[in-house]
ROTORGU-331778 format. One record per residue (C-alpha): residue in three letters; z, x, y. Coordinates in steps of 0.05 Angstrom, whole numbers, padded with zeros to 5 digits, always signed. Each point is the difference from the previous one (the first is absolute). Layout:
BEGIN
ALAZXY
...
END
This chain:
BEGIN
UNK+02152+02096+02056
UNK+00002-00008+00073
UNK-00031-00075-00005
UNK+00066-00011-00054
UNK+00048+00027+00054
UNK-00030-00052+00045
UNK-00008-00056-00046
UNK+00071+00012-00031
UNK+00038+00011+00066
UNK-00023-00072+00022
UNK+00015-00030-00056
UNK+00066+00031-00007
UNK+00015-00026+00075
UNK-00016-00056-00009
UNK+00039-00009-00064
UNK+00054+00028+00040
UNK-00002-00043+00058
UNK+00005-00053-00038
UNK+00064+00018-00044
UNK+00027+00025+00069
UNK-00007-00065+00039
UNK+00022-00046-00059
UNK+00057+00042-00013
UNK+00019+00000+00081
UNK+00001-00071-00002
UNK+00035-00021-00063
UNK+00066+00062+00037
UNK-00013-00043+00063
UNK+00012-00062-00032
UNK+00055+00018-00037
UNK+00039+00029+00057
UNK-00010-00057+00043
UNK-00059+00012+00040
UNK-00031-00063+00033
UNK-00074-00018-00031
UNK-00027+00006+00065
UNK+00017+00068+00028
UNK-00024+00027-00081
UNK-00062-00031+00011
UNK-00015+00022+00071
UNK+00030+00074-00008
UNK+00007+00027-00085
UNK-00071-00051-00015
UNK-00036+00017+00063
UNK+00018+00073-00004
UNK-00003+00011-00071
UNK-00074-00021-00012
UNK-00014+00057+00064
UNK+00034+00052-00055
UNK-00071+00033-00019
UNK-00029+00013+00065
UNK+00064+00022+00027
UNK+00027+00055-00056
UNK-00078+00024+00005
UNK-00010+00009+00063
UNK+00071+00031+00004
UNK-00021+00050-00062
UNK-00053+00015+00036
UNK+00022+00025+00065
UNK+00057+00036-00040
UNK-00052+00036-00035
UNK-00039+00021+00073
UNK-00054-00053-00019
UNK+00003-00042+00063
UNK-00080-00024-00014
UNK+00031-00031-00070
UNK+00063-00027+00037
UNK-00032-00029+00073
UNK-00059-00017-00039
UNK+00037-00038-00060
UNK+00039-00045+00070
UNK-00074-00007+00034
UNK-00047-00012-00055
UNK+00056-00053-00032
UNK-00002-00043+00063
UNK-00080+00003+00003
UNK+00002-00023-00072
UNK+00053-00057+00012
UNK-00037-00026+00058
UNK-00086+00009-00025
UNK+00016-00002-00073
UNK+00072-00043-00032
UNK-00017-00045+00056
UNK-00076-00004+00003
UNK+00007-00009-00081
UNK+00056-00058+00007
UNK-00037-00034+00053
UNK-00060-00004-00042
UNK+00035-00030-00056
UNK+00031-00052+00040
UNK-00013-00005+00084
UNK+00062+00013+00036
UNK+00036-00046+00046
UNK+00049+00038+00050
UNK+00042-00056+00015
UNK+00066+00034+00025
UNK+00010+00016+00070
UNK+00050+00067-00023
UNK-00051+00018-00044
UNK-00051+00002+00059
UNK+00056+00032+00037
UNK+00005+00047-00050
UNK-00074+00016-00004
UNK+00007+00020+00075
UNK+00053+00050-00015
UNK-00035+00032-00066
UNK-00060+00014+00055
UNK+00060+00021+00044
UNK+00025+00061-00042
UNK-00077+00014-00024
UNK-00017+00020+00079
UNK+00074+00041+00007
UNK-00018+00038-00065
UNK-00066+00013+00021
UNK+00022+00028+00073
UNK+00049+00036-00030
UNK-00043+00035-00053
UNK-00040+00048+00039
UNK+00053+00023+00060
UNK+00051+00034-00047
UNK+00028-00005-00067
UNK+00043-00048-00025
UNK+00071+00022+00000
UNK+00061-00026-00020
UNK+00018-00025+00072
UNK-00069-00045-00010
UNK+00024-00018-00074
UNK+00069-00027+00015
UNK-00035-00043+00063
UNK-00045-00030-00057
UNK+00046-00015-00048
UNK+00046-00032+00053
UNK-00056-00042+00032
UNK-00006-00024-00084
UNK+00067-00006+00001
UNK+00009-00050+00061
UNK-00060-00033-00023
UNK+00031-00020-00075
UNK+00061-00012+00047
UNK-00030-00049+00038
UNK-00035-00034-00063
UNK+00067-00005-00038
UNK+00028-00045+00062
UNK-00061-00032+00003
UNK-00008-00023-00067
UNK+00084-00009-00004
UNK-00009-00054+00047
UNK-00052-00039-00037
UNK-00049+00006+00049
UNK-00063-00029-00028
UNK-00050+00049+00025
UNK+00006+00063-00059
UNK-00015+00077+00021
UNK-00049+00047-00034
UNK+00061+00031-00027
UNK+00020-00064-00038
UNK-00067-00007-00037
UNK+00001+00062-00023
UNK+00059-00009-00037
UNK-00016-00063-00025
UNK-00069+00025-00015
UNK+00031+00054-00054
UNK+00047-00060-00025
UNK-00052-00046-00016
UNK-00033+00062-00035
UNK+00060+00011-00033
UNK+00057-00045-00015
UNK+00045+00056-00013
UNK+00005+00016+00069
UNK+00025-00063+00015
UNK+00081+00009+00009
UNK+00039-00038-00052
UNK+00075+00012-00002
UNK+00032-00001-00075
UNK+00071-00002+00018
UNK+00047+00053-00050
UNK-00058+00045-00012
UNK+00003+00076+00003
UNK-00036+00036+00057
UNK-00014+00062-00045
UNK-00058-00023-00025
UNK-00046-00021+00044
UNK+00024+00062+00046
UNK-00020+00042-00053
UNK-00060-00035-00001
UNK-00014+00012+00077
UNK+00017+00068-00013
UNK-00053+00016-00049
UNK-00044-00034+00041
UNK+00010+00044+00058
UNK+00000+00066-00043
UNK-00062-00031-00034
UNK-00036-00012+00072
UNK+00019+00068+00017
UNK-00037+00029-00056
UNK-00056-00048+00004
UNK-00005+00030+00079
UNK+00003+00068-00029
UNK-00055-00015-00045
UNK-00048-00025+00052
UNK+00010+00044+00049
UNK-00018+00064-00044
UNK-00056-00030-00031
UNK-00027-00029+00068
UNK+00007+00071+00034
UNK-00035+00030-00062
UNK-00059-00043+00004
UNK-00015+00019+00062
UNK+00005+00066-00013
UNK-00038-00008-00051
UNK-00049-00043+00025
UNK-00018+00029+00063
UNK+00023-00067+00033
UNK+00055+00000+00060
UNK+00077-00028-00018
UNK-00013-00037+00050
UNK-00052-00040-00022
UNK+00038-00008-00074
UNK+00058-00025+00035
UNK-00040-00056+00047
UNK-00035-00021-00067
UNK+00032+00007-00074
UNK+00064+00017+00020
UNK+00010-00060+00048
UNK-00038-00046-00040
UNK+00050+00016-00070
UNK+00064+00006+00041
UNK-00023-00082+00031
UNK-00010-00026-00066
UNK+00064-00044+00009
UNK-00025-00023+00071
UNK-00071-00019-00044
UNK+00035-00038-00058
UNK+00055-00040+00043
UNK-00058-00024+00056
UNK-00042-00012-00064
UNK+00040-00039-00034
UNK+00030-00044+00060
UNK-00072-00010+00026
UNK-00021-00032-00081
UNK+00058-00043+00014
UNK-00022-00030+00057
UNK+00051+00042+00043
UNK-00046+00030+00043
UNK+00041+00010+00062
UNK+00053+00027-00041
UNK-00057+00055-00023
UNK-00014+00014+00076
UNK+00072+00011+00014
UNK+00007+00047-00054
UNK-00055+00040+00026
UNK+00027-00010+00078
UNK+00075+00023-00027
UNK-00028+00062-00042
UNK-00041+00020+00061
UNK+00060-00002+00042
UNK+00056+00037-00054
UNK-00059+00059-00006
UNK-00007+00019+00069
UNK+00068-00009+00019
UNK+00045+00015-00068
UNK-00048+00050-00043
UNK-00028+00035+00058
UNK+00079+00000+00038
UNK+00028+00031-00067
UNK-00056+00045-00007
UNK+00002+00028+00065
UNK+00077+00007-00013
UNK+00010+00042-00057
UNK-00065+00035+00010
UNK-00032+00009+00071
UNK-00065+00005+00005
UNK-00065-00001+00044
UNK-00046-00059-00020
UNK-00072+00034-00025
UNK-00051+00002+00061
UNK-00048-00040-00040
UNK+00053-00054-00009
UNK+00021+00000+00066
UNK-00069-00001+00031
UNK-00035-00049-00049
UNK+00040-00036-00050
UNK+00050-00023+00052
UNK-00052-00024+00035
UNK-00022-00044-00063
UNK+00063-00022-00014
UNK+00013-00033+00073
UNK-00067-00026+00000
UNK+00007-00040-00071
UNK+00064-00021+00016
UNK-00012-00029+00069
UNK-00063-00024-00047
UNK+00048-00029-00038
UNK+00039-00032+00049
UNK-00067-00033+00034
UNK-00022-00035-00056
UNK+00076-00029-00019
UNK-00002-00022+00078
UNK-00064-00031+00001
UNK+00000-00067-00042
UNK+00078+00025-00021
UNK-00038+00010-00070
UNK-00036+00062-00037
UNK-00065-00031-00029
UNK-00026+00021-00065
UNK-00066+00036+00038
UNK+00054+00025+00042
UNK+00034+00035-00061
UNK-00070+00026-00024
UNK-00015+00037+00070
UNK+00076+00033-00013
UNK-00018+00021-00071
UNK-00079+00022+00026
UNK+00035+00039+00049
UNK+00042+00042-00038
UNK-00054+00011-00045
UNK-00036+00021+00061
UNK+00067+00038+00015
UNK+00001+00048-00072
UNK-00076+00013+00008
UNK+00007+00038+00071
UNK+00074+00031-00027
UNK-00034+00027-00067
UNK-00047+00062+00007
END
């Protein structure tokens, strides 16, 4: 029963996810809303849905190991396994001086969370500076990309990583038609998310009750893995296209909105202290892959294929030392 909760509740968000983003976009369109600023906020947001109403569940429900370790163990599998996996299937070439840029910053916000972790908990004074920083940052994108500049952000790909997934998320205005629908559609979505959330949490706090195993350590591993699954399709599925630096700038973009907009709304509606082991190892991981991560797209401004196989080894490597 508990491996159903777990099972179901990622499957029901991301079922939900999906019916919430499409239906987002298609109320967006109608009422006006340029392409652009759907893409980089509803798109880029909406395929974060997962991580963020579990992590939020989680901390509601006093489970801070599920919730900080759900935002931790996500970026650790973004970085060593979505993008170890893509750049085995096709080596990537990081041709974009924003996306380097950006690369700098996701390494950026890594180090703040981590120094912030283990001096005191993570209030709402620290949330709303996250989610403003996020905020500036899809700011400055939006005039960015506005003005045609022809280097794209992190934030960009990701948005047009989930499109190319998806063509439904692609904004198409039908002028005369009703905004009822696909706002019911978003609507279900989100209740269906919230459920799916519900779900996981339960059944992730029950096996490791049951188990004998630390929420902690489920949240760093199966709950982060499930709630990335749209990170691992969309980078999947631009890097068998050939779009390979559109799959690192998916990964770069979801690093960025989980730090900054999961962990910011987390620490918002429920403030909480970041689990010692977190704080004192995991953190630690995550600035060390990511600055990792940022070495090898700096060197030779390309991830090689044996490149991608040392990220996947490693968070093999990773799982072994987490799991007793």
């Amino acid at each position: 029963m508990t491996w159903l909760m777990i099972i179901g509740g990622l499957a029901l968000l991301l079922v939900g996810g999906e019916l919430l983003v499409r239906g987002a976009v298609r109320v967006a369109s109608q009422l006006g809303v340029s392409p652009l600023i759907i893409g980089l906020t509803l798109v880029g947001f909406g395929t974060s849905t997962p991580e963020l109403v579990t992590s939020v569940q989680a901390a509601v429900n006093g489970s801070p190991g599920i919730a900080f370790g759900n935002i931790v163990g996500s970026s650790i599998a973004n970085l060593l396994l979505i993008l170890g996996a893509s750049a085995m299937l096709t080596p990537i070439v990081v041709q974009s001086s924003a996306l380097r840029r950006d690369a700098v910053l996701m390494v950026a916000v890594a180090i703040v969370f981590a120094l912030l972790s283990p001096l005191f908990p993570l209030g709402r004074l620290v949330g709303l500076m996250f989610v403003a920083a996020l905020g500036a940052y899809i700011y400055i994108a939006i005039r960015q990309e506005a003005a045609a500049t022809p280097a794209h952000g992190a934030v960009y790909d990701k948005s047009l990583a989930a499109q190319n997934a998806d063509t439904a998320l692609v904004p198409q205005k039908s002028p005369g038609s009703s905004v009822l629908l696909p706002l019911a559609t978003s609507l279900t979505g989100l209740a269906i998310v919230v459920l799916g959330g519900y779900f996981l949490v339960n059944g992730a706090v029950d096996l490791a009750r049951s188990a004998g195993i630390s929420e902690t350590v489920i949240g760093l591993t199966i709950v982060a893995v499930g709630t990335s699954m749209p990170e691992l399709v969309t980078s999947l599925v631009a890097a068998v296209r050939r779009e390979a630096d559109v799959a690192f700038g998916n990964i770069i973009g979801s690093n960025i909105y989980n730090i900054l907009g999961i962990g910011g709304v987390t620490a918002i509606i429920a403030p909480s202290q970041v689990p010692e082991q977190i704080a004192s190892f995991d953190n630690v991981v995550m600035v060390a892959v990511s600055a990792l991560v940022l070495l090898f797209a700096y060197t030779g401004r390309r991830l090689a294929r044996w490149e991608g196989g040392v990220l996947v080894i490693g968070y093999i490597g990773y799982v072994w030392w987490l799991w007793p």
